[in-house]
mmCIF file as Biopython writes it, N, C-alpha, C and O atoms, coordinates in Angstrom:
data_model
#
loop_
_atom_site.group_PDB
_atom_site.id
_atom_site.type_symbol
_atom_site.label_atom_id
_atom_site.label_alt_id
_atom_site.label_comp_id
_atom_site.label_asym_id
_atom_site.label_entity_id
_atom_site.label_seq_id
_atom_site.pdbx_PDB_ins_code
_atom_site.Cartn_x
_atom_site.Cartn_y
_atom_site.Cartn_z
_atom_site.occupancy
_atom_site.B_iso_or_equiv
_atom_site.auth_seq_id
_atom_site.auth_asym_id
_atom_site.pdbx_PDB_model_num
ATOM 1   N N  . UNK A ? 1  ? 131.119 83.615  83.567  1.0 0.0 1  A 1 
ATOM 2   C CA . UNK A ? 1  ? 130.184 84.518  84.196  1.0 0.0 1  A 1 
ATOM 3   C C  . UNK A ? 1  ? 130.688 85.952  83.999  1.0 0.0 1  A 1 
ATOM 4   O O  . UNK A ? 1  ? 131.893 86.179  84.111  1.0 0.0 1  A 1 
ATOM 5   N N  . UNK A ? 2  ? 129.805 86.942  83.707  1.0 0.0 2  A 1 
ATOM 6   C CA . UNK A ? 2  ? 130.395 88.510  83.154  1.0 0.0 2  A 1 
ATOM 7   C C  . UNK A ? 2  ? 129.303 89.002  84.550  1.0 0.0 2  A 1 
ATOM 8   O O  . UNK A ? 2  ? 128.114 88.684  84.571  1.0 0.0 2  A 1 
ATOM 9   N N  . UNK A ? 3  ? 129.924 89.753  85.564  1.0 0.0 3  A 1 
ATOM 10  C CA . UNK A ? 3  ? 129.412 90.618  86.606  1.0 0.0 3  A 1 
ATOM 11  C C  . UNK A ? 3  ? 129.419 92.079  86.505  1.0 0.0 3  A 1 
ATOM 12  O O  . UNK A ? 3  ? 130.500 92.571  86.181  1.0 0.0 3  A 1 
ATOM 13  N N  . UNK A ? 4  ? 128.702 92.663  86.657  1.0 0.0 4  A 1 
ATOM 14  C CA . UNK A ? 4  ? 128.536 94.174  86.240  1.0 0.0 4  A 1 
ATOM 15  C C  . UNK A ? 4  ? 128.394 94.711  87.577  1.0 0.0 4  A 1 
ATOM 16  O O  . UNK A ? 4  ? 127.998 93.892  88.406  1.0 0.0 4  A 1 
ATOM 17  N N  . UNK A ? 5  ? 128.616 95.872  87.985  1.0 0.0 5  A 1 
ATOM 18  C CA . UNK A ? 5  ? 127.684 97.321  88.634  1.0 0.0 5  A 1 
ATOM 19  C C  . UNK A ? 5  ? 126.805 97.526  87.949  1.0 0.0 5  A 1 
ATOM 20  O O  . UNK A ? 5  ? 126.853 97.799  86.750  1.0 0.0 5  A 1 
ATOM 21  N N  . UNK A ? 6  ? 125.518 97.379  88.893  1.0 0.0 6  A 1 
ATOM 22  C CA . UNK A ? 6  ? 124.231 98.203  88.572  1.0 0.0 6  A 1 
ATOM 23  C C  . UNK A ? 6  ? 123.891 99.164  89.441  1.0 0.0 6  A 1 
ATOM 24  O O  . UNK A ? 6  ? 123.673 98.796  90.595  1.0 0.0 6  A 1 
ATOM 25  N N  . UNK A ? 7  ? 123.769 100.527 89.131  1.0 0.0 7  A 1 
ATOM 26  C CA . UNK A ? 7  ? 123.382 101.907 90.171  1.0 0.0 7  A 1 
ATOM 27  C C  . UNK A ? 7  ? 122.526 102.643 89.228  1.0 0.0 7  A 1 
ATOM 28  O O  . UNK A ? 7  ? 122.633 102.955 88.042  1.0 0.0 7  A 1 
ATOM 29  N N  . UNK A ? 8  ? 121.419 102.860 90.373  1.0 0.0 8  A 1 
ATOM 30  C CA . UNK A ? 8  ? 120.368 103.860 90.176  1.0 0.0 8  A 1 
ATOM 31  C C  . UNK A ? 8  ? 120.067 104.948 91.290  1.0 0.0 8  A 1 
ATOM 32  O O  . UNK A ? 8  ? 119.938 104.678 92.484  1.0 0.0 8  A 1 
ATOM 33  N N  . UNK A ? 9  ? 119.959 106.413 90.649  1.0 0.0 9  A 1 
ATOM 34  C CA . UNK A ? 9  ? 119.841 107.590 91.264  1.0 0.0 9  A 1 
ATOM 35  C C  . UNK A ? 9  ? 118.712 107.222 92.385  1.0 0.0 9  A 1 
ATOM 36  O O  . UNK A ? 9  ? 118.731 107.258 93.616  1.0 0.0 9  A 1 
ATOM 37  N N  . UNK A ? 10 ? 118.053 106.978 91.749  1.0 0.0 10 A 1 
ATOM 38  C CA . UNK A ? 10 ? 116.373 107.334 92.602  1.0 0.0 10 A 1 
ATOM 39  C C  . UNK A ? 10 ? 115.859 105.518 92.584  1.0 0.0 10 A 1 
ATOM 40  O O  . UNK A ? 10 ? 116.642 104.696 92.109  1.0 0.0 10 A 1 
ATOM 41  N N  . UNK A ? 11 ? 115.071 105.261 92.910  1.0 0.0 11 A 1 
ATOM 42  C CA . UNK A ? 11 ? 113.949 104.271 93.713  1.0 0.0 11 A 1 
ATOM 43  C C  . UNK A ? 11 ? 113.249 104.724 92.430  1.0 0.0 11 A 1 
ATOM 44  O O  . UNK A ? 11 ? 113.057 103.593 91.984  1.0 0.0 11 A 1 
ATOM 45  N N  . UNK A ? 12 ? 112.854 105.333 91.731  1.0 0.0 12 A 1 
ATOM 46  C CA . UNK A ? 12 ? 112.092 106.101 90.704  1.0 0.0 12 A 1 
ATOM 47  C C  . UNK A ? 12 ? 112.624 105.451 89.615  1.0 0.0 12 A 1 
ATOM 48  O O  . UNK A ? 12 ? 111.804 104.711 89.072  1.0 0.0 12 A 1 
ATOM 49  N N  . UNK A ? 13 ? 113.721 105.473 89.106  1.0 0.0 13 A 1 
ATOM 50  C CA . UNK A ? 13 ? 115.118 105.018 88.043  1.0 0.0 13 A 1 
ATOM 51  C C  . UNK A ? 13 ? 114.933 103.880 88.417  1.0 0.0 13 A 1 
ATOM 52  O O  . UNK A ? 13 ? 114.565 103.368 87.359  1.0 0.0 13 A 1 
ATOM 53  N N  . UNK A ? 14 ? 114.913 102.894 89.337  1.0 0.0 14 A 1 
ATOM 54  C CA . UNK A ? 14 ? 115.300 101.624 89.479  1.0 0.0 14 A 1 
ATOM 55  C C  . UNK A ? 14 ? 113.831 100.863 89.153  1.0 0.0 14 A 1 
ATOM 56  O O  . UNK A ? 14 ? 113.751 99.789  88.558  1.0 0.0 14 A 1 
ATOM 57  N N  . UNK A ? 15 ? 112.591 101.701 89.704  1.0 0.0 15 A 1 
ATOM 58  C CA . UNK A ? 15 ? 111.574 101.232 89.443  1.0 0.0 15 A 1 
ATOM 59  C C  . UNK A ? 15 ? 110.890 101.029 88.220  1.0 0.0 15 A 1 
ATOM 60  O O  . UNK A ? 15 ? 110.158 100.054 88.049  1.0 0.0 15 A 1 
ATOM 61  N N  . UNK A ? 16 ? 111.124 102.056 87.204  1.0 0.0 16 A 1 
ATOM 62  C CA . UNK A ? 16 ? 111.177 102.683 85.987  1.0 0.0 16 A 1 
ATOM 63  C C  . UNK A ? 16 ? 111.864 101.317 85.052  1.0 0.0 16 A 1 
ATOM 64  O O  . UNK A ? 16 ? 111.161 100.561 84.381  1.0 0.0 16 A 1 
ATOM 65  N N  . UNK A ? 17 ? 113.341 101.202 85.176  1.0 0.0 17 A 1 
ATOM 66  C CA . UNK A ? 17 ? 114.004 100.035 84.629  1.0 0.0 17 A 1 
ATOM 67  C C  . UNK A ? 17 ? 112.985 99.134  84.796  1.0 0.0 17 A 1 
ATOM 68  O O  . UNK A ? 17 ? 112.272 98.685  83.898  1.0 0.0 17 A 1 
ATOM 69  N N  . UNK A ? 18 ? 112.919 98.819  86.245  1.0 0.0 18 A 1 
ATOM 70  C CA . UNK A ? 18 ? 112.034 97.315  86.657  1.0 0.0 18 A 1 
ATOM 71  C C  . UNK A ? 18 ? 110.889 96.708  85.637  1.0 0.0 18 A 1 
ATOM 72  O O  . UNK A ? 18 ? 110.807 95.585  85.139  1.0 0.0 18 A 1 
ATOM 73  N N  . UNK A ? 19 ? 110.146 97.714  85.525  1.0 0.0 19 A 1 
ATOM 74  C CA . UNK A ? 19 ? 109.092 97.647  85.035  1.0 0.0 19 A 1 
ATOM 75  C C  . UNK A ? 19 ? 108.974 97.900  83.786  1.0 0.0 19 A 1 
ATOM 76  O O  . UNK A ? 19 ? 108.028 97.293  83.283  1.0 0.0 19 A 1 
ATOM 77  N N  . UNK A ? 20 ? 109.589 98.594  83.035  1.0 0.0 20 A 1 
ATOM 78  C CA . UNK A ? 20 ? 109.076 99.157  81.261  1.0 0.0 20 A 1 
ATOM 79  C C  . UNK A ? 20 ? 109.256 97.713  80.611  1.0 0.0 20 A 1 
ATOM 80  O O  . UNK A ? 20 ? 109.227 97.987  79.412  1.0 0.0 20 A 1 
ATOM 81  N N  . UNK A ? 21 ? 109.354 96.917  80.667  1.0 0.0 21 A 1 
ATOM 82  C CA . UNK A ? 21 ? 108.958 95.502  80.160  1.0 0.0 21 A 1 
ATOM 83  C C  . UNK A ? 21 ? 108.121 94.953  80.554  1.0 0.0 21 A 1 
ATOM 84  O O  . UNK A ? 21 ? 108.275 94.566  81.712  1.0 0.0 21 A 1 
ATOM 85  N N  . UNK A ? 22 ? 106.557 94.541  79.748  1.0 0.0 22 A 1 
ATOM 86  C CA . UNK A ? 22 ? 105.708 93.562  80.356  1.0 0.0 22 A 1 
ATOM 87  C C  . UNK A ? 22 ? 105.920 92.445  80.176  1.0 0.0 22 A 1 
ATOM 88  O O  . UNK A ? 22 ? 105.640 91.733  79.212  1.0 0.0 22 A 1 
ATOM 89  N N  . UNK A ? 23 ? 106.274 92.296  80.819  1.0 0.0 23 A 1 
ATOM 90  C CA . UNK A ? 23 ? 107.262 90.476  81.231  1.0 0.0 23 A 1 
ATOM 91  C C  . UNK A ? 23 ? 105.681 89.820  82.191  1.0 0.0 23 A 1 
ATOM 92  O O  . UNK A ? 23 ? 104.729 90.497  82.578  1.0 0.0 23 A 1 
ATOM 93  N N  . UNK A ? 24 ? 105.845 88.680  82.308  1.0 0.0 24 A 1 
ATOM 94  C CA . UNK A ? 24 ? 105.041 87.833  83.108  1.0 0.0 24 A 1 
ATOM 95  C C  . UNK A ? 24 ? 104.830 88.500  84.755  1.0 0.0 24 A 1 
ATOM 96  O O  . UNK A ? 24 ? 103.679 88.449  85.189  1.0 0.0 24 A 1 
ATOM 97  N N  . UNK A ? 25 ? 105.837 89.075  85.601  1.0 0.0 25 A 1 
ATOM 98  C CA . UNK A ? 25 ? 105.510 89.482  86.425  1.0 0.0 25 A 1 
ATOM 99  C C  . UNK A ? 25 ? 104.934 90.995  86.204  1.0 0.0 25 A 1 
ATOM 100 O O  . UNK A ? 25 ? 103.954 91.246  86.905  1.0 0.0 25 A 1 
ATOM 101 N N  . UNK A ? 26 ? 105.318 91.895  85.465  1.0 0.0 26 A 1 
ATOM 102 C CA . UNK A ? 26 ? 105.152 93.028  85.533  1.0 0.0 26 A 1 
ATOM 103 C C  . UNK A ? 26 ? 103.940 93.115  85.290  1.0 0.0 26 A 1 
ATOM 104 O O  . UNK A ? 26 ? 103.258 94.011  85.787  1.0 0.0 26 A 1 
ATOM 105 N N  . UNK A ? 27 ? 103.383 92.071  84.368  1.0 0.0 27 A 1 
ATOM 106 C CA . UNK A ? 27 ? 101.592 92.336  84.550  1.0 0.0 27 A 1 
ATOM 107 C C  . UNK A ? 27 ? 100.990 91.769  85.297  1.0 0.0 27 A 1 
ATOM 108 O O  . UNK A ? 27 ? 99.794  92.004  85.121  1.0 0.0 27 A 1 
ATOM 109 N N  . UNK A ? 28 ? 101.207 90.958  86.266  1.0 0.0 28 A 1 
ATOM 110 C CA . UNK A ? 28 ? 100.733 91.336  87.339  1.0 0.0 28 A 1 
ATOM 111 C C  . UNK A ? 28 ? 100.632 92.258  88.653  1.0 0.0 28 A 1 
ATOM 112 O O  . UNK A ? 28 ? 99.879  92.338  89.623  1.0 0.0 28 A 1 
ATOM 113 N N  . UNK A ? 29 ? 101.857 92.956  88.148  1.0 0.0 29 A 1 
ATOM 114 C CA . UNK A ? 29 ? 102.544 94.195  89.082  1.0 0.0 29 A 1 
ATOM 115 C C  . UNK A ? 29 ? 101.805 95.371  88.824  1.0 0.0 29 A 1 
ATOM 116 O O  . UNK A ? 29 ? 101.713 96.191  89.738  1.0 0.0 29 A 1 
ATOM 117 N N  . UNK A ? 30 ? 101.181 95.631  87.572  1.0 0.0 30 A 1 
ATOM 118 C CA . UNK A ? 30 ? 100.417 96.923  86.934  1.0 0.0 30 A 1 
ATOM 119 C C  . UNK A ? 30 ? 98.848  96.283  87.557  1.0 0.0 30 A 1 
ATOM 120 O O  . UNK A ? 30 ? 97.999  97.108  87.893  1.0 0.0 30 A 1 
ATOM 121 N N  . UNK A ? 31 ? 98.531  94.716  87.682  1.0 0.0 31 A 1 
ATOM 122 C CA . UNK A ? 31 ? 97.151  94.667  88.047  1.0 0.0 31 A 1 
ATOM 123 C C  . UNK A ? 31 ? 96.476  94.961  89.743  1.0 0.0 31 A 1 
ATOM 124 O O  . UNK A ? 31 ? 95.324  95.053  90.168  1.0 0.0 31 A 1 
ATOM 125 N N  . UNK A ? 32 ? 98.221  95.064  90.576  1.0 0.0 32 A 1 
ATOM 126 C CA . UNK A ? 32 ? 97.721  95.222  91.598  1.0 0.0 32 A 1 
ATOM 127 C C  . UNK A ? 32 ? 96.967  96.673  91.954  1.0 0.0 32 A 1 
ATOM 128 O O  . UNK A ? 32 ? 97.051  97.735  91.337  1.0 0.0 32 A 1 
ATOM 129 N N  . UNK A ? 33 ? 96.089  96.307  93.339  1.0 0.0 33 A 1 
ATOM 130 C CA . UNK A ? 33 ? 95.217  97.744  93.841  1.0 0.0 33 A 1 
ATOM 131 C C  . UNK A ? 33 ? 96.623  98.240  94.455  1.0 0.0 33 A 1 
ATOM 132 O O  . UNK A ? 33 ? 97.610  97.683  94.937  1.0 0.0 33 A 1 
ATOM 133 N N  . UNK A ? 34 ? 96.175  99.713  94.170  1.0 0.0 34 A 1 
ATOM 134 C CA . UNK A ? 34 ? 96.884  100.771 94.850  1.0 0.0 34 A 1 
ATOM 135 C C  . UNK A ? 34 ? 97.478  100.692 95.747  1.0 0.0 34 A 1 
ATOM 136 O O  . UNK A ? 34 ? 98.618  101.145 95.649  1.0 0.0 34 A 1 
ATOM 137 N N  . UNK A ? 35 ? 97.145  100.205 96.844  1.0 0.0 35 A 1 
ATOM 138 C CA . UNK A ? 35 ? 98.054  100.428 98.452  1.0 0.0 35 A 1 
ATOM 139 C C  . UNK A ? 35 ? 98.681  98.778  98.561  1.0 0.0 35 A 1 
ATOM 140 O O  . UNK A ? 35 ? 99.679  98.539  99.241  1.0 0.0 35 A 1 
ATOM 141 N N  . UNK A ? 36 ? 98.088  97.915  97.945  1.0 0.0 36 A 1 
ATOM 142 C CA . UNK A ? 36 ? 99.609  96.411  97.717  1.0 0.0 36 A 1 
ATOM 143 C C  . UNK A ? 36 ? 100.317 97.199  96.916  1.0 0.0 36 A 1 
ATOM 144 O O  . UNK A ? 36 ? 101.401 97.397  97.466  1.0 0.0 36 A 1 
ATOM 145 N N  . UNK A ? 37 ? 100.249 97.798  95.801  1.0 0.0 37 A 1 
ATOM 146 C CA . UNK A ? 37 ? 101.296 98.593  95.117  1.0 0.0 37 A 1 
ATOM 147 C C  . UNK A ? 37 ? 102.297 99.365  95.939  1.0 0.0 37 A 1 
ATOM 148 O O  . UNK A ? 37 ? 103.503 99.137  96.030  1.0 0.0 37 A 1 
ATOM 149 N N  . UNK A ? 38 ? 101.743 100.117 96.400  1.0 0.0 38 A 1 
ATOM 150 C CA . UNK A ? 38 ? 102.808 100.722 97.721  1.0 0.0 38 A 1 
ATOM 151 C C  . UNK A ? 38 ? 103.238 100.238 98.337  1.0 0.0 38 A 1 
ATOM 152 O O  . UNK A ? 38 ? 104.403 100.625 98.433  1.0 0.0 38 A 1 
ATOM 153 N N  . UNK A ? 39 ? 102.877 98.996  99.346  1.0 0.0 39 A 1 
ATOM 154 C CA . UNK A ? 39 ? 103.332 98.526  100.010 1.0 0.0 39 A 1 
ATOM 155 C C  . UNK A ? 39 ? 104.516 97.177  99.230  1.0 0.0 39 A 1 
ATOM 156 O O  . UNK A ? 39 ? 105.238 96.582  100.031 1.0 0.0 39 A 1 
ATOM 157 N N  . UNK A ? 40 ? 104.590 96.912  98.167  1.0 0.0 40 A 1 
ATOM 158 C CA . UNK A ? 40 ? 105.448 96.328  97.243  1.0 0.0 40 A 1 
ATOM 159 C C  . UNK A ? 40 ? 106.536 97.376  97.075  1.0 0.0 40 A 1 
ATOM 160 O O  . UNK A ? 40 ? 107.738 97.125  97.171  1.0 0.0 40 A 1 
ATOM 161 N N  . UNK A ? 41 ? 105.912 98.817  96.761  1.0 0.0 41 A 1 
ATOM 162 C CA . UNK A ? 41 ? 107.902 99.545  95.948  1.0 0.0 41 A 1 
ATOM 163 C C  . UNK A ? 41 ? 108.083 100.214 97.796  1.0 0.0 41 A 1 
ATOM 164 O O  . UNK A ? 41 ? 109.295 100.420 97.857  1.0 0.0 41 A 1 
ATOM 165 N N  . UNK A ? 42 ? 107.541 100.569 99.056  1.0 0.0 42 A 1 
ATOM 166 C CA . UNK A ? 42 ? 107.966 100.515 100.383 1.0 0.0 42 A 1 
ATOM 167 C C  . UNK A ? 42 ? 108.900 99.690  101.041 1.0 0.0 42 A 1 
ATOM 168 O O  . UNK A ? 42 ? 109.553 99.796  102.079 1.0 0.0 42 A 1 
ATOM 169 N N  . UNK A ? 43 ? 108.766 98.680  99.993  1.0 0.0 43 A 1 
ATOM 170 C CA . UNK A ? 43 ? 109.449 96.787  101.057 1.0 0.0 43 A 1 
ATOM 171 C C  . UNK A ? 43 ? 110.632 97.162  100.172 1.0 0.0 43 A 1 
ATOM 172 O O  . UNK A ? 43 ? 111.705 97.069  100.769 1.0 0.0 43 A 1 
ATOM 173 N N  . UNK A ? 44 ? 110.719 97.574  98.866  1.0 0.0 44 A 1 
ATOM 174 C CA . UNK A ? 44 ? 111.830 97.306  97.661  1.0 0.0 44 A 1 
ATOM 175 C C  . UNK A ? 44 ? 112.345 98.585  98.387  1.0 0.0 44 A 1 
ATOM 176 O O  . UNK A ? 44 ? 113.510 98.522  98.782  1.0 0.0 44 A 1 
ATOM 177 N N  . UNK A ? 45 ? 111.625 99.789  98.635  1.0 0.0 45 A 1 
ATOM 178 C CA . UNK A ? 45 ? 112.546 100.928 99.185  1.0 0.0 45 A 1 
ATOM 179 C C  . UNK A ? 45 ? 114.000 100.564 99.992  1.0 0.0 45 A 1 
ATOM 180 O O  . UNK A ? 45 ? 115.178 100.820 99.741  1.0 0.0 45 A 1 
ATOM 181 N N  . UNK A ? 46 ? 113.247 99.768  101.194 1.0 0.0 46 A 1 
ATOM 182 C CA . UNK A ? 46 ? 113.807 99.493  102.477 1.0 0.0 46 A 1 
ATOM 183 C C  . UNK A ? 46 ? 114.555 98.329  102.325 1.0 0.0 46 A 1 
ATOM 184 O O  . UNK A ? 46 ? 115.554 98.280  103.043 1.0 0.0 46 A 1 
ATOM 185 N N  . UNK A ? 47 ? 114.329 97.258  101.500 1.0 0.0 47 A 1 
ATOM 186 C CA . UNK A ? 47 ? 115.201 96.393  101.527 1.0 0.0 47 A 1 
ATOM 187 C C  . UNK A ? 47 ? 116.845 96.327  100.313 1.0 0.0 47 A 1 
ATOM 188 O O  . UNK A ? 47 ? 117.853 95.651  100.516 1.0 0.0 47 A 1 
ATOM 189 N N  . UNK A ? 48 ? 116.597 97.200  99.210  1.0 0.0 48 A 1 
ATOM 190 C CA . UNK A ? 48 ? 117.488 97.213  98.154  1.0 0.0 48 A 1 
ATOM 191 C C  . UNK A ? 48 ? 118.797 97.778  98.622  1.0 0.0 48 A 1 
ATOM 192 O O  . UNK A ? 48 ? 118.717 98.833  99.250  1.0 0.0 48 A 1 
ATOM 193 N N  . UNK A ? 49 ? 119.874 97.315  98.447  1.0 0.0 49 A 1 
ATOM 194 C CA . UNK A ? 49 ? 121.333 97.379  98.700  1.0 0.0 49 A 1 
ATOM 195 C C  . UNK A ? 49 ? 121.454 99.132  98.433  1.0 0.0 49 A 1 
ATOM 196 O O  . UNK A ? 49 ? 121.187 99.466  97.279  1.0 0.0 49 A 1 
ATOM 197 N N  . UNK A ? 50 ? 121.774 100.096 99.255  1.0 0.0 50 A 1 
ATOM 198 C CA . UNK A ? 50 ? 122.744 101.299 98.741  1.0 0.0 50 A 1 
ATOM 199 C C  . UNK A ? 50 ? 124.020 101.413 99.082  1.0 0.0 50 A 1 
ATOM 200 O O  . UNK A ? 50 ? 124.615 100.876 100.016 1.0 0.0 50 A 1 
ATOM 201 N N  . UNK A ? 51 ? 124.541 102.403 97.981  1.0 0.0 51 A 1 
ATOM 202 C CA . UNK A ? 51 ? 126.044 102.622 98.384  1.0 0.0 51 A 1 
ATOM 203 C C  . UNK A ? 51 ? 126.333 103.895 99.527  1.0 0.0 51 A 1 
ATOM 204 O O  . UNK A ? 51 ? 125.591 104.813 99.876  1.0 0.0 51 A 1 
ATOM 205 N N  . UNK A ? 52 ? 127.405 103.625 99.852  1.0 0.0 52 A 1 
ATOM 206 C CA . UNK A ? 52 ? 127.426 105.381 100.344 1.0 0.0 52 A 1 
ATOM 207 C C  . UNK A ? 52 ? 126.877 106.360 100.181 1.0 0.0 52 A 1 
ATOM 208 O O  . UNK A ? 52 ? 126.656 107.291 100.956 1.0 0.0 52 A 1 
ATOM 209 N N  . UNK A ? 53 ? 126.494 106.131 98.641  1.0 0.0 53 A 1 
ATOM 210 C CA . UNK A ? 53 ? 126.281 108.265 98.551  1.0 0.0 53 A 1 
ATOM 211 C C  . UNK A ? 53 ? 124.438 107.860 98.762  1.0 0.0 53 A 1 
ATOM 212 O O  . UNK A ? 53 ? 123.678 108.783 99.055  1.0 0.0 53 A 1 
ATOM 213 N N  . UNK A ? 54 ? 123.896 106.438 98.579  1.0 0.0 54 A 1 
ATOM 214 C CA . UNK A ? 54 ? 122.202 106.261 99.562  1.0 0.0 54 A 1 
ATOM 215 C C  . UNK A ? 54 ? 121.471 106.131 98.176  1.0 0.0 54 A 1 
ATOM 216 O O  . UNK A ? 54 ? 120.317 106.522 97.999  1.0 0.0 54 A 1 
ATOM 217 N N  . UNK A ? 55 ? 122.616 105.271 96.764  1.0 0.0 55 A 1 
ATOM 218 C CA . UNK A ? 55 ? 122.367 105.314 95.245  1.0 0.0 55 A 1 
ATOM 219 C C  . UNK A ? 55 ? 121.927 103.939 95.772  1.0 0.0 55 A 1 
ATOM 220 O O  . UNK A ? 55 ? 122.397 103.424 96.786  1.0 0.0 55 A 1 
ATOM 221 N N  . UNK A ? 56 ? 120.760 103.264 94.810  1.0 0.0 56 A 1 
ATOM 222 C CA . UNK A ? 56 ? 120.185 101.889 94.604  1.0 0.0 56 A 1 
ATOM 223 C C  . UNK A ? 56 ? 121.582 100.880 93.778  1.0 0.0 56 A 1 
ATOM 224 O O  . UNK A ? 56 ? 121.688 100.686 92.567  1.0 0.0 56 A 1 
ATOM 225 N N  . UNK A ? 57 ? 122.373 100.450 94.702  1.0 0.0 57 A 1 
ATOM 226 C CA . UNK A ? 57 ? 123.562 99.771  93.616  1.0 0.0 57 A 1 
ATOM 227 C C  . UNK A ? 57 ? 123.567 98.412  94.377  1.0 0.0 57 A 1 
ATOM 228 O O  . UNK A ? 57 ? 123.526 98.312  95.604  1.0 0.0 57 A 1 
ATOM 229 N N  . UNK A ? 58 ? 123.630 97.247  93.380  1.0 0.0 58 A 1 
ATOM 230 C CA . UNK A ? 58 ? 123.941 95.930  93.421  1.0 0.0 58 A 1 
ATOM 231 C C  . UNK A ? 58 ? 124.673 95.265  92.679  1.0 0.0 58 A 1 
ATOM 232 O O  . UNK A ? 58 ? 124.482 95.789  91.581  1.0 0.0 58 A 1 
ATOM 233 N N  . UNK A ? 59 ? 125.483 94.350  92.524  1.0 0.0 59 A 1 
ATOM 234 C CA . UNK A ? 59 ? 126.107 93.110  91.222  1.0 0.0 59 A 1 
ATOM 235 C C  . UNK A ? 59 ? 124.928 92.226  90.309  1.0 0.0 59 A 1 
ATOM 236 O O  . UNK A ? 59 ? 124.035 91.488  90.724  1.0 0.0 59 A 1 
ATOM 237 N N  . UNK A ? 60 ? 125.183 92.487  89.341  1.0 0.0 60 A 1 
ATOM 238 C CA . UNK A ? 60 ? 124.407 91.812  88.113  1.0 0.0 60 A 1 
ATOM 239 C C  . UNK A ? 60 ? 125.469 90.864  87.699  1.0 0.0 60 A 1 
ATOM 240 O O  . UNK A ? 60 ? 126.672 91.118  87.644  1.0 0.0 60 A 1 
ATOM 241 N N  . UNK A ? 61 ? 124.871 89.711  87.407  1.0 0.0 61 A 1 
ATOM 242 C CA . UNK A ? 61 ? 125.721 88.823  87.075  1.0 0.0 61 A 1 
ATOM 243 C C  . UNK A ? 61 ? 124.873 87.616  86.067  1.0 0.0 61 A 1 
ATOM 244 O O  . UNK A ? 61 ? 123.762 87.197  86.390  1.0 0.0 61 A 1 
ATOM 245 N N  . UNK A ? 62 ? 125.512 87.209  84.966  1.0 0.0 62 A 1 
ATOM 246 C CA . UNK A ? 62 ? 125.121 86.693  83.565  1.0 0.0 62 A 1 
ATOM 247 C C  . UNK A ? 62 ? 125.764 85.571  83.145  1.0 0.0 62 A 1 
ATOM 248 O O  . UNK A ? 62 ? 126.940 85.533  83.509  1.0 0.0 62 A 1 
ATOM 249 N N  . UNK A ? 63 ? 125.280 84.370  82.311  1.0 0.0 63 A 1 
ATOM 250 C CA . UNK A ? 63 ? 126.301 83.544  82.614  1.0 0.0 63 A 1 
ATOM 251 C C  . UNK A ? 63 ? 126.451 83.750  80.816  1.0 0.0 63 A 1 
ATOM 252 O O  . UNK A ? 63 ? 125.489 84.103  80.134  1.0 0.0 63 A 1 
ATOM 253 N N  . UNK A ? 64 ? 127.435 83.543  80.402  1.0 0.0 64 A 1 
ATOM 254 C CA . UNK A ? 64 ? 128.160 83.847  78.740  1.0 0.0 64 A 1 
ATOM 255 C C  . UNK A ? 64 ? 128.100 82.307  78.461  1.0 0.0 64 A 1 
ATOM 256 O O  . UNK A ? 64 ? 128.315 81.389  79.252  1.0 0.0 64 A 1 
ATOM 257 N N  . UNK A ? 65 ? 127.790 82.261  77.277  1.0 0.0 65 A 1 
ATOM 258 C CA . UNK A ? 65 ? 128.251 80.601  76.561  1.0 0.0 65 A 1 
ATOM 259 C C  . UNK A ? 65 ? 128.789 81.285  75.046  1.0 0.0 65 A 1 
ATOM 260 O O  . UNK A ? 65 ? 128.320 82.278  74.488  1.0 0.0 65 A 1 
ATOM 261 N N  . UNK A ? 66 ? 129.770 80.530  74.651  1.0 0.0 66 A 1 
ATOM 262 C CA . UNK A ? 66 ? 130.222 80.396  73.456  1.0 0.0 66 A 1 
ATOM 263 C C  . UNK A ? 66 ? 130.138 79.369  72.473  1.0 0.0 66 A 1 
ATOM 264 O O  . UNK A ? 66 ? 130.908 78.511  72.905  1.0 0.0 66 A 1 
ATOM 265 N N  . UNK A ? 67 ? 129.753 79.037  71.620  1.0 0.0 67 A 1 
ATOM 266 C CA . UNK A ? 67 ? 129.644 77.763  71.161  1.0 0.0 67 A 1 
ATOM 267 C C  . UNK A ? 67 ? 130.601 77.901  69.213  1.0 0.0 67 A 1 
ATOM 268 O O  . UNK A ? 67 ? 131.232 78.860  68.770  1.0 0.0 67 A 1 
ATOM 269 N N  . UNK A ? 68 ? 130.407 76.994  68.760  1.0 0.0 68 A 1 
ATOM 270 C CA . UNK A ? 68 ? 130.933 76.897  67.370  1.0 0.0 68 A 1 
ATOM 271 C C  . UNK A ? 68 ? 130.087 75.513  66.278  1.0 0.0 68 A 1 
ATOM 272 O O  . UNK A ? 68 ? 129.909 74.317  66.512  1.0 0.0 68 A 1 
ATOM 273 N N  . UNK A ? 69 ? 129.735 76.359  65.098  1.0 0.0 69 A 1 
ATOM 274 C CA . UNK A ? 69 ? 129.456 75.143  64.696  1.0 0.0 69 A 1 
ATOM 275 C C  . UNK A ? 69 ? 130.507 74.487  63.557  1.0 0.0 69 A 1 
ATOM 276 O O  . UNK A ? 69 ? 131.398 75.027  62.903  1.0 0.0 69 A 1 
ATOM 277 N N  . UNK A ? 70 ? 130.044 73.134  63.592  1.0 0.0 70 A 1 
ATOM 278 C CA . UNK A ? 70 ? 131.645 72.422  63.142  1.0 0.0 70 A 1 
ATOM 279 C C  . UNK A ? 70 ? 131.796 72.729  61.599  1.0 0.0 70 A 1 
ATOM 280 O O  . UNK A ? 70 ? 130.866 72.352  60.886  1.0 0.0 70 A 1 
ATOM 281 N N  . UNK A ? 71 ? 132.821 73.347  61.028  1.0 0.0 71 A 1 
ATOM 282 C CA . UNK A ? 71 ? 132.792 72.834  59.594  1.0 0.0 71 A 1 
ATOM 283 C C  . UNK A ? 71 ? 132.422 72.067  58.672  1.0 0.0 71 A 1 
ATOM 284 O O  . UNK A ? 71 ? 132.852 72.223  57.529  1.0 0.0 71 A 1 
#
């Protein structure tokens, strides 16, 4: 398993990351009306981990495989 720091300045930066991939959720995230939209990045405001200085920071964590093929 390889664990990282992830920190973002702004709610803006973190949202920005979130989203610039249309992945399966994100299009449904662009189809919602306006005020579920808000009330979706409001809940992510208030609930996402900060550090001290009030930065969006959490652990990312990945699992690594190595493999080989046989001679």
């Amino acid at each position: 398993m390889i664990e990282v720091d992830v920190t973002y300045v702004t709610f803006d930066d973190y949202w920005s990351a979130q989203t610039a991939l249309a992945n399966y959720i994100v299009q449904h995230i662009r189809k919602m009306p306006a005020p579920d939209l808000e009330r979706l990045k409001n809940g992510l405001r208030q609930s996402l981990p900060k550090d001290a200085s009030r930065r969006i920071a959490y652990k990312a964590r990945v699992n690594a495989v190595k493999g080989h093929v046989p001679a």
